[in-house]
C-alpha positions, 0 to 999 in steps of 0.5 A, spaced: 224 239 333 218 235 334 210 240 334 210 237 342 212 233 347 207 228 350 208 227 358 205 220 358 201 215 356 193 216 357 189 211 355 187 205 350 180 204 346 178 197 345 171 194 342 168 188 345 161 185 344 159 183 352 161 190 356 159 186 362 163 180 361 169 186 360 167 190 365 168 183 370 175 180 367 177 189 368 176 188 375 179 180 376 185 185 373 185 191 378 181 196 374 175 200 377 170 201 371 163 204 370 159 206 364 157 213 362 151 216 360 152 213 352 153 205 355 160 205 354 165 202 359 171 207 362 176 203 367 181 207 372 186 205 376 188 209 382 193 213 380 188 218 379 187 218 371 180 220 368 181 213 365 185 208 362 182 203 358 175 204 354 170 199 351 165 201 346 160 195 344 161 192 338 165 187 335 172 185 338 177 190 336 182 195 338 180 203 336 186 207 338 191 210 343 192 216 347 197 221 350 198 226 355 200 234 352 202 238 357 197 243 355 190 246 351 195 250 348 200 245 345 194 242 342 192 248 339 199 248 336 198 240 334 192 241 330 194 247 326 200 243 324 196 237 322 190 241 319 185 238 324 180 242 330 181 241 337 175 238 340 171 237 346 173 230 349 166 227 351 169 222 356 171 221 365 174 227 366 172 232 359 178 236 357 180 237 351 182 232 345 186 232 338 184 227 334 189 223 329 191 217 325 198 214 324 201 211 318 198 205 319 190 209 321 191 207 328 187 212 332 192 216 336 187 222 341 192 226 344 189 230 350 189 236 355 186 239 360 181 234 363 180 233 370 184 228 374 181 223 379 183 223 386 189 218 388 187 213 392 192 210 397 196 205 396 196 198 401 198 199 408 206 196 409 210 193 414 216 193 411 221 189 407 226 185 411 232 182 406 240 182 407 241 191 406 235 193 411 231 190 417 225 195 416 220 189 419 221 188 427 215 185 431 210 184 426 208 179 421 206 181 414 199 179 411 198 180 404 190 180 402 187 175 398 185 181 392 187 184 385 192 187 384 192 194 385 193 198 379 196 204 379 197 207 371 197 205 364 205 204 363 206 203 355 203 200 349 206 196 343 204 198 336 206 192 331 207 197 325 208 196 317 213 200 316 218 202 322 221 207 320 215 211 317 211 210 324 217 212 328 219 219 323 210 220 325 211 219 333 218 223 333 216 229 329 209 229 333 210 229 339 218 228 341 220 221 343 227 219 344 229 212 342 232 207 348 233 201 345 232 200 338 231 193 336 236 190 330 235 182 327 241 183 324 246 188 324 244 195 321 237 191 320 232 195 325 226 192 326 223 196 332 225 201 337 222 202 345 221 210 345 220 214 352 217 221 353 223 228 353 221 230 359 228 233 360 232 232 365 226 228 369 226 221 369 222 217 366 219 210 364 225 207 359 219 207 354 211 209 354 211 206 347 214 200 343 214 200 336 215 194 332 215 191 324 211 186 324 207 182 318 200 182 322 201 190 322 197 194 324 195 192 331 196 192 338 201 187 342 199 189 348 198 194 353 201 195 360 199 197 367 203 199 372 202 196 379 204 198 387 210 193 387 212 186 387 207 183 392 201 187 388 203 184 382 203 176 384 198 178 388 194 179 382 196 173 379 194 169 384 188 172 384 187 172 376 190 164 376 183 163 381 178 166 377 180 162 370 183 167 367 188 166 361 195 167 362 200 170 356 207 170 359 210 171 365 212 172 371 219 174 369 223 180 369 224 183 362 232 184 360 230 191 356 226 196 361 227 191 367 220 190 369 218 185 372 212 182 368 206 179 368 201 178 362 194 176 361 188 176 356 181 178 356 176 175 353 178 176 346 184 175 346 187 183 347 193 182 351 194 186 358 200 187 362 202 188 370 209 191 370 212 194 376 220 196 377 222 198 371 227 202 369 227 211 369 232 215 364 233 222 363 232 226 356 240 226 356 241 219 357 241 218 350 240 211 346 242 204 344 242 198 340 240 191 342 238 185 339 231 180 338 235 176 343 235 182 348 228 184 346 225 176 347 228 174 353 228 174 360 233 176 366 229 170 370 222 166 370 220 162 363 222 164 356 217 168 351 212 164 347 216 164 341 223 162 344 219 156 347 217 155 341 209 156 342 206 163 338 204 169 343 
């Protein structure tokens, strides 16, 4: 029995020396920011969260991740377990914050309580008309020459030391269920993608990857949910436009099923627009896939590292 469940990933925390130069390419990837009264940057999308990325001057580095609890009180059951305080979170939206480090001494926040942006409303849509359904009739669809629209942070991927060490800490802290775990070899687990237990309500097939990796601890990448496919090329139009420099994509993953689309800001932190991935329940269990399923691709170019480059 884990100490909570977490509902959702919250945010990521990275340094950077130019805040400004952030805050610019934040924006060509569909993210709303602004800097709070201590210089620090905090970008938002639209689905109504405080924040969901955050940049602190200094040298480029990634600082942590954060989660959702459910409520103030299963953080004060959090910190009891783990002999720390419950804390004032002095960021967009306030609430309230427990403060951790994982086997690896990544930052991990988990925070409750804060107060929620309005949602804002999604791009007006004519319809969609393909062979199962004609919901266009008698006028044209224009899409806007724009960013993508940004909707939430989806997940993240930590690259770890020791797997199984950070997958115990994650489970028995804040309750995640394995979808997929990854094999390079039979019976020889290397990674697993991990979503929240929110019962029998569906959700994201996973909020956190976590992988083995020499290079550990880092992040690998974040991702960000846009509206849907026409956001998603649409803000590689515009990314493409404004010189930005591309990771991989656009395709669709084999595990999770997103369509994606990844990019990296100025110092080389890799960000992701997804959109139409896959939803399952607590009960819909677990499975085991291999490298081969986590690498490759149902359409669209091949990972970096089948193609024979270093992502």
């Amino acid at each position: 029995m884990s100490i909570l469940k977490v509902k959702d990933i919250a945010f990521v925390r990275f340094s950077a020396p130019d805040l400004e130069q952030m805050r610019a390419f934040l924006n060509d990837f569909g993210l709303a920011s602004e800097l709070d009264d201590k210089g620090d940057l905090y970008a938002h999308g639209s689905g109504g969260s405080a924040f969901v990325h955050s940049t602190t001057k200094g040298d480029p580095a990634f600082l942590g991740v954060g989660f959702y609890a459910d409520s103030v009180d299963d953080l004060h059951k959090l910190a009891d377990a783990e002999g720390v305080a419950v804390e004032k979170l002095t960021a967009p939206g306030g609430g309230f914050v427990v403060r951790l480090k994982d086997p690896d001494g990544i930052n991990v926040e988990v925070v409750a309580g804060q107060q929620m942006r309005q949602a804002g409303e999604f791009p007006s849509h004519a319809g969609r008309n393909d062979a199962r359904t004609k919901e266009r009739v008698r006028e044209p669809l224009r899409l806007e020459d724009r960013p993508a629209q940004v909707v939430r942070l989806g997940h993240a991927v930590l690259e770890v030391s020791d797997f199984r060490a950070s997958e115990r800490w994650y489970k028995d802290l804040f309750g995640f269920i394995t979808s997929d775990e990854i094999e390079a070899e039979p019976g020889v687990a290397i990674g697993a993608f991990l979503r929240c237990d929110r019962g029998d309500q569906p959700t994201d097939h996973h909020t956190l990857f976590l992988l083995q990796s020499a290079n550990a601890p880092r992040l690998n990448h974040a991702a960000f949910e846009v509206v849907d496919f026409d956001d998603l090329m649409c803000g590689h139009a515009h990314l493409k436009k404004a010189e930005r420099t591309p990771a991989w994509g656009v395709g669709r993953h084999v595990l999770g099923s997103q369509v994606f689309d990844y990019w990296r800001d100025p110092w080389g932190n890799e960000l992701e627009h997804w959109t139409d991935g896959d939803l399952f329940t607590a009960e819909d269990g677990s499975r085991t896939a291999t490298l081969s399923d986590l690498l490759n691709v149902q359409w669209g170019p091949l990972h970096p590292m089948m193609a024979g480059g270093a992502k």
